[in-house]
C-alpha positions in Angstrom: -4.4 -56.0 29.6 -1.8 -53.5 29.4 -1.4 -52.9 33.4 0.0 -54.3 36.5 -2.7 -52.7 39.0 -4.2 -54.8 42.1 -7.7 -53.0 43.1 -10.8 -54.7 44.6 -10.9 -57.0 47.2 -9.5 -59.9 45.0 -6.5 -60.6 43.2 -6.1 -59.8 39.7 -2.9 -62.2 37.6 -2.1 -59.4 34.6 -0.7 -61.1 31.3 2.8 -59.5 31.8 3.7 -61.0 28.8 7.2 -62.3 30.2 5.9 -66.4 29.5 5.6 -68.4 26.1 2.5 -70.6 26.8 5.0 -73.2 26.4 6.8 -72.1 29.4 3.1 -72.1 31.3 2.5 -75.3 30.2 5.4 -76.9 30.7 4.4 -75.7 34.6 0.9 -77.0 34.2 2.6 -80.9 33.1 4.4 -80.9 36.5 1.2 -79.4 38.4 -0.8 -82.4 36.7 1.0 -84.6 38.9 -0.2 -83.5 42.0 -3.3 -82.1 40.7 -4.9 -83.4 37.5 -7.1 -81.0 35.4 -10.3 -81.9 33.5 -12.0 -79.4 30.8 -15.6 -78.7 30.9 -17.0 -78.2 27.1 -20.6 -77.0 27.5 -22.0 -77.2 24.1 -25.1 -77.0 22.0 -24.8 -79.5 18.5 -25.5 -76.7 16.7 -22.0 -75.5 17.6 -20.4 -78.4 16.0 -21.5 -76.3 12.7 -20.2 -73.3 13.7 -16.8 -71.8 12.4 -15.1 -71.7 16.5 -16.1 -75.4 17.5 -13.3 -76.9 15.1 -10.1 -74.9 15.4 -11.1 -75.4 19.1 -10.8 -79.0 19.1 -7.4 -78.9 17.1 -6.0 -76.8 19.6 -7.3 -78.6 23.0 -5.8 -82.0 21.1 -2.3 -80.4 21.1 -2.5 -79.9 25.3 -0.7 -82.6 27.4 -1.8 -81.6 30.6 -5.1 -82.7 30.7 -6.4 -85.9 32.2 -9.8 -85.5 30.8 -12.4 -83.0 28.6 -16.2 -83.9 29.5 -18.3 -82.4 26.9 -21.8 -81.7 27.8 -24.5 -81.9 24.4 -27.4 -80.5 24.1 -30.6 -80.5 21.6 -28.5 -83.2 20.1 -30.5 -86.2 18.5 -29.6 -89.8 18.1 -27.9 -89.3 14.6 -26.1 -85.9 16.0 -24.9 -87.9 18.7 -23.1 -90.2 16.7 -21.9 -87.1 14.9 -20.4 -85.5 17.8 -18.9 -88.9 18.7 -16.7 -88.8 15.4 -16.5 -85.0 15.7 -14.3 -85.2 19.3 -12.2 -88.7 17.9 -10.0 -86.2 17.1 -9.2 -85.1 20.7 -5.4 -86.8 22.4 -7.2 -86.3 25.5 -9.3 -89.1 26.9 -12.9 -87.7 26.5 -16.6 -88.4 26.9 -19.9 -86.7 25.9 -22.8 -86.3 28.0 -25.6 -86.7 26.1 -28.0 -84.1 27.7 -31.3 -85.7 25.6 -30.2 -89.2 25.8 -32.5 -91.4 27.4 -30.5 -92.8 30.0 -29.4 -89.1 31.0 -33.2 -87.8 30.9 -34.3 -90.9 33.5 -31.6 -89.4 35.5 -33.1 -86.0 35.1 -36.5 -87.5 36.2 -35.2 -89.6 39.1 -33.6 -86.5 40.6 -36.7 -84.3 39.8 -38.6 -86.4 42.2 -37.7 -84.3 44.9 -37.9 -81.3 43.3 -34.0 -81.3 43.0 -33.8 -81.2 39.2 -32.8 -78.0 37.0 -36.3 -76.5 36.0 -34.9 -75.1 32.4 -33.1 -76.0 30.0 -30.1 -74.0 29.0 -26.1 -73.6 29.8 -27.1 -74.3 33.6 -28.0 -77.0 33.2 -25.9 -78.2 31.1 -22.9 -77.0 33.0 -24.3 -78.7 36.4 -24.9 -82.1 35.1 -21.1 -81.9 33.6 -20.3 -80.8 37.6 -22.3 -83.7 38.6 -20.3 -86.4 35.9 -16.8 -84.6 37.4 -17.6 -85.5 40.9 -19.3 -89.1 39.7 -15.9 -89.9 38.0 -13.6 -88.5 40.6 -10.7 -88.5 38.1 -9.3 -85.0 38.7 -8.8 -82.1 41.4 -9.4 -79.2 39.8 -12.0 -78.4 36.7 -11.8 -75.5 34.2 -15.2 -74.6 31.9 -15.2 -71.9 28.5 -17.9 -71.5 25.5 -17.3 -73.3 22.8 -17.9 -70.2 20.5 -14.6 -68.3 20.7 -14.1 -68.0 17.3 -10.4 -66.3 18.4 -9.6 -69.2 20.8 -5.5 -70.0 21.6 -4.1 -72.7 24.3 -2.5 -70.0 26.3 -6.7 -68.8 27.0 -6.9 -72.3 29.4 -3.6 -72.5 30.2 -3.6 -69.2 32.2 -7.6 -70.2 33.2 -5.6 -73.1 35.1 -2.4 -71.8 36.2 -3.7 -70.0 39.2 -6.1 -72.4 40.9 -3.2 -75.6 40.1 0.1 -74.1 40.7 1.9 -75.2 44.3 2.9 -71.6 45.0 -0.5 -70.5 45.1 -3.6 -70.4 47.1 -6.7 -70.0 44.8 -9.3 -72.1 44.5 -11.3 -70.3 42.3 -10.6 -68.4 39.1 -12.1 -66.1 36.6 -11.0 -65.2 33.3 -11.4 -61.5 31.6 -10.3 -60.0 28.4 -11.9 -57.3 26.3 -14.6 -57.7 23.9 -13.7 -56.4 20.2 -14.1 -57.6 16.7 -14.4 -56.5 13.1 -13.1 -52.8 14.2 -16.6 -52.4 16.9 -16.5 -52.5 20.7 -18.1 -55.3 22.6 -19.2 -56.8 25.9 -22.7 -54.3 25.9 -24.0 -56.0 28.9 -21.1 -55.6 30.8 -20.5 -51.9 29.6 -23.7 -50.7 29.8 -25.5 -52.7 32.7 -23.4 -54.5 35.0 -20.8 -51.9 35.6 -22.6 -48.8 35.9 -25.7 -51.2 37.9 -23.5 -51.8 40.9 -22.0 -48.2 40.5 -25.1 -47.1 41.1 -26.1 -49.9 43.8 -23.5 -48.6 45.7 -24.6 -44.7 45.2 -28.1 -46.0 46.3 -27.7 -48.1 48.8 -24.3 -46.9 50.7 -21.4 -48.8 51.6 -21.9 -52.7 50.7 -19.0 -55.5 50.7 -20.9 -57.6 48.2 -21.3 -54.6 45.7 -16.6 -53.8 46.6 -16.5 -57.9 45.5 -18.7 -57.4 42.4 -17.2 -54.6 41.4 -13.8 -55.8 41.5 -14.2 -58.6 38.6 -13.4 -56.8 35.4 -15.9 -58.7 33.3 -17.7 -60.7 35.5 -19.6 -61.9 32.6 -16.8 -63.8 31.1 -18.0 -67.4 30.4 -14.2 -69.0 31.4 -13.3 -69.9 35.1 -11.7 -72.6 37.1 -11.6 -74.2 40.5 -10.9 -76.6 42.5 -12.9 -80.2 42.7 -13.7 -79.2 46.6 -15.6 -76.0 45.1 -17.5 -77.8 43.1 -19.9 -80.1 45.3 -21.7 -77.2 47.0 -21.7 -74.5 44.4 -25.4 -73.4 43.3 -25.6 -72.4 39.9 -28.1 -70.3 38.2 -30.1 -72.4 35.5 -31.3 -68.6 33.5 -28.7 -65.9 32.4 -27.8 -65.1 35.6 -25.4 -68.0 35.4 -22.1 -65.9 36.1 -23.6 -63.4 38.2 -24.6 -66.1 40.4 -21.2 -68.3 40.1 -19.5 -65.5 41.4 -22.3 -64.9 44.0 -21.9 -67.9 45.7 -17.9 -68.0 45.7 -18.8 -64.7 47.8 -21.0 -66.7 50.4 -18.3 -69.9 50.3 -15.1 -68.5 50.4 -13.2 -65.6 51.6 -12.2 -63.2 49.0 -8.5 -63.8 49.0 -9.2 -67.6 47.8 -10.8 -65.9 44.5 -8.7 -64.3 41.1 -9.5 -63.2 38.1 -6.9 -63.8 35.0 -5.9 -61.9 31.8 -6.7 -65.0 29.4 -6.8 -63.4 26.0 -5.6 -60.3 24.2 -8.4 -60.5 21.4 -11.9 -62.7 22.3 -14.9 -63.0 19.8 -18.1 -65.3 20.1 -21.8 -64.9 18.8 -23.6 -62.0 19.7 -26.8 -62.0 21.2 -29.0 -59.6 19.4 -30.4 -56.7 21.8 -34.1 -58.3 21.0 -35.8 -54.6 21.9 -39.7 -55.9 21.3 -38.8 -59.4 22.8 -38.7 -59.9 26.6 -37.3 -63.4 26.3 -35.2 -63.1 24.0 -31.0 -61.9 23.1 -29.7 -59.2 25.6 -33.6 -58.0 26.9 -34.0 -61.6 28.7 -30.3 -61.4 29.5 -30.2 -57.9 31.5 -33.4 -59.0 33.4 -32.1 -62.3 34.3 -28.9 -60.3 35.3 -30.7 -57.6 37.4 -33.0 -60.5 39.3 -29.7 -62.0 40.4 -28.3 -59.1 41.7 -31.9 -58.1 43.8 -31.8 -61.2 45.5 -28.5 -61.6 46.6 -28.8 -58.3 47.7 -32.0 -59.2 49.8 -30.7 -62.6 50.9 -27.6 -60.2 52.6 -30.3 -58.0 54.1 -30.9 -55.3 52.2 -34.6 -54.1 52.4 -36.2 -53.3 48.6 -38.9 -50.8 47.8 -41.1 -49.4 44.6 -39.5 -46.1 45.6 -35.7 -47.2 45.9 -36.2 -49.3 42.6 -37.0 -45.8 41.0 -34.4 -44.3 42.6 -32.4 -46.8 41.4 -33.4 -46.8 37.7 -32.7 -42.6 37.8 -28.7 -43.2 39.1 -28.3 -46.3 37.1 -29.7 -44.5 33.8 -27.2 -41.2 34.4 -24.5 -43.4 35.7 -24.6 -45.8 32.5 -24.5 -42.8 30.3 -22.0 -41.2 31.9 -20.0 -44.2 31.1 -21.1 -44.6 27.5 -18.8 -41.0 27.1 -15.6 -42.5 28.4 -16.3 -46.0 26.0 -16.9 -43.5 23.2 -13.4 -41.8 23.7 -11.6 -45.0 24.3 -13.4 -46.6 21.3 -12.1 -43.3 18.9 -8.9 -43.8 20.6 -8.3 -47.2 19.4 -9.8 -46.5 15.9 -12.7 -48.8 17.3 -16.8 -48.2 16.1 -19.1 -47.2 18.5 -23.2 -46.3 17.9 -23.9 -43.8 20.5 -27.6 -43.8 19.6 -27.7 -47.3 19.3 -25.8 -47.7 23.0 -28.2 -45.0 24.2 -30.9 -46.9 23.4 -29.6 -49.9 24.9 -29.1 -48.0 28.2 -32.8 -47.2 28.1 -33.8 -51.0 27.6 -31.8 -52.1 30.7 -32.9 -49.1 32.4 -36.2 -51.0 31.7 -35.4 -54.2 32.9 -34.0 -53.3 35.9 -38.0 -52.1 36.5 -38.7 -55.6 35.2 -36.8 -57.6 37.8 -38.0 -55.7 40.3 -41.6 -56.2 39.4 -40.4 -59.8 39.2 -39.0 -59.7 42.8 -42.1 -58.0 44.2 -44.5 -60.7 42.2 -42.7 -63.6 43.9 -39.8 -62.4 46.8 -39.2 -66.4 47.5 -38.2 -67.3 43.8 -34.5 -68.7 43.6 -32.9 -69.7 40.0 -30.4 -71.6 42.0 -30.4 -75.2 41.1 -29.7 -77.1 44.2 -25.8 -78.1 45.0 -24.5 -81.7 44.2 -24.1 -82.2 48.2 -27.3 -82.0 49.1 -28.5 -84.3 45.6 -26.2 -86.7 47.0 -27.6 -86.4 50.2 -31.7 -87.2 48.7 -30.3 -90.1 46.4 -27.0 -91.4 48.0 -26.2 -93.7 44.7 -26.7 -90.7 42.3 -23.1 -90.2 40.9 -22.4 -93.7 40.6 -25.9 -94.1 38.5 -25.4 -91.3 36.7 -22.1 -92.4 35.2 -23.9 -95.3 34.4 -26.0 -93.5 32.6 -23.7 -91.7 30.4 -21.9 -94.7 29.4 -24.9 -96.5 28.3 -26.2 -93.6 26.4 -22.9 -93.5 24.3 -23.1 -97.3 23.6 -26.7 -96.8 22.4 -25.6 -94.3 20.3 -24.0 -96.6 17.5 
């Protein structure tokens, strides 16, 4: 981003374009030393189809830093297995697939269900946690960086600079989110962001007066970015959200874990594309409809958890500021979109405003319904603490699932 401006209460590392991303990783080979790096690749089969999945295993096989990529598969049969097995053989990197529907990895998945510990959807959460769980189980690294595996504009310098501040000696982050700005084929991007989560908290904060949560959440300047790193000591008690919530709720709990000054967000990319959800108007659980609810429920209930008492009448007050707020913005993206010769549908934005105005309803009729409900799935600490031999078994499992699969 084309700035140098620190604001919010963490720190924001600008792309000041001064580096070649040889000179970062030329940094990041040293850094290995002391503290090797493993890649998270959370990844449905049907991405091995897709046009981003390829030129971003060519890249990732040029990168020498690395001492591992664990790639987590889902919906993936036994045949697509053995696909993906001859699909990542290209990788320099030593690499293994974690075969979400493999029957080793599913007796896993029912073992830890037992106590009612185990993710209760299927999804991205899940498939980033039981990745979490195989980084701790092989203990070969000290810090871990995840991104989608649809960035159909991806470069090396994206997760060199995803690593750089939560690796480097000088520094003292142990967790790091990326952001960029969404754009492609000449139209503005990143609706949910835009249109909900920005003006939401704006208005949050309108509503519900001064709030140190809402000053944290509103410093991250697209807190909906699927890239982030941390350290390995971050990642035994962090609670992930298994719906849409997922980042929302990432960032959530690095706000009840850590002081602020431990957290950074990171210009990784000057241009970032990946499939779009479609808005899915008529469809309440599907595209950017399920999305914004799952978005707005994760906001309510950290927001309760931190004390903050919710009522029919404040959700409407709520929905009134959010709805002018949102629109309000929508006026400045449309003058920054005709500035840069970008398209923007102001009906077609208008009317997404009034479908998250909508679901923000929805997740509070949601909260009312059941107050208790928590999309968290439960840490890797306290896993390990109900089934003391879980990593060790779960390893297990992931190597016997990839010999069954020839």
């Amino acid at each position: 981003m084309a700035d140098f401006a620190q604001g919010g209460l963490i720190g924001t590392l600008h792309n000041l374009r001064n580096r070649s991303v040889e000179d970062l990783e030329a940094e990041l080979i040293d850094a290995s030393e002391e503290t090797p790096m493993t890649l998270v690749l959370p990844c449905l089969y049907s991405e091995l189809e897709g046009p981003a999945m390829g030129p971003i295993v060519e890249k990732l096989s040029e990168i020498k830093y690395l001492k591992e990529i664990v790639i987590g598969l889902d919906r993936a049969d036994r045949t697509q297995f053995d696909h993906a097995r001859r699909f990542f053989e290209r990788l320099n990197q030593p690499h293994v697939i974690l075969w979400n529907d493999g029957p080793q990895m599913r007796q896993i998945d029912t073992t830890i269900d037992q106590k009612g510990l185990a993710p209760s959807e299927a999804g991205k959460g899940r498939n980033v946690w039981y990745c979490m769980g195989y980084f701790l189980a092989a203990g070969n690294s000290k810090a871990m960086a995840l991104h989608d595996c649809d960035i159909v504009t991806y470069e090396r310098e994206l997760l060199a600079r995803l690593f750089f501040p939560v690796v480097h000696p000088a520094l003292n982050y142990v967790f790091c989110k990326g952001y960029y700005y969404r754009a492609a084929e000449g139209r503005l991007n990143g609706r949910v962001f835009r249109l909900l989560v920005t003006p939401l908290i704006l208005a949050m904060k309108m509503t519900l007066g001064a709030n140190n949560y809402l000053d944290y959440m509103g410093s991250f300047r697209y807190a909906l970015s699927g890239e982030f790193a941390m350290r390995s000591e971050v990642v035994s008690s962090l609670r992930i959200p298994s719906d849409w919530g997922l980042e929302i709720g990432t960032l959530s709990e690095m706000h009840r874990n850590y002081a602020p000054h431990r957290v950074c967000q990171v210009d990784i990319a000057d241009a970032y594309d990946h499939k779009h959800q479609p808005v899915s108007h008529d469809d309440p659980d599907g595209g950017l409809h399920r999305m914004s609810v799952d978005i707005c429920k994760a906001l309510i209930r950290k927001l309760a958890v931190n004390g903050t008492v919710f009522s029919p009448e404040l959700f409407r007050t709520l929905k009134a500021c959010y709805y002018r707020t949102a629109l309000d913005m929508l006026d400045h993206y449309y003058s920054d979109a005709v500035m840069a010769g970008l398209r923007l549908d102001r009906h077609e934005e208008s009317q997404t405003i009034e479908l998250f105005a909508q679901s923000l309803m929805q997740a509070g009729e949601s909260f009312f319904a059941n107050p208790n409900a928590s999309p968290f799935i439960a840490s890797w600490s306290r896993v390990i603490s109900a089934f003391p031999d879980i990593l060790p078994a779960m390893k297990d499992a992931v190597h016997a699932d990839s010999r069954l699969a020839f």
